[in-house]
C-alpha angles and dihedrals in degrees: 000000000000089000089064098044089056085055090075130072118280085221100063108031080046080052091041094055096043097056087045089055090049094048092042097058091036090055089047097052089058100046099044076059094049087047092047097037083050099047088042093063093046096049109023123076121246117260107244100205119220126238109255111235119229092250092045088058092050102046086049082043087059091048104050079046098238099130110230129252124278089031 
């Protein structure tokens, strides 16, 4: 078997591994999101948001520095 593999070329089959590394962590990144989003719905409460107070939005308006309405 190892006979065979030495009759390509180094180039390719060096090229060859490399991109299957890559695609293999990639794919196991994503998958290891798709594991833990999934898990994370089942499990985790849903946030309940809070309503924003007039005051609230003002004061994060002034700090993105997009003047309210009504100034």
């Amino acid at each position: 078997m190892d006979d065979s593999g030495d009759a390509k070329p180094k180039g390719l089959n060096g090229g060859l591994i490399v991109l299957i590394v890559v695609f293999g962590l990639l794919l196991m990144f994503l998958i290891g999101n798709f594991v833990l989003y999934t898990y994370a719905q089942k499990n985790l409460p849903p946030k309940k948001k809070k309503p924003i107070s007039k005051k609230k939005m003002k004061k994060e308006r002034l700090k993105q520095g997009v003047s309210a309405p009504g100034e």
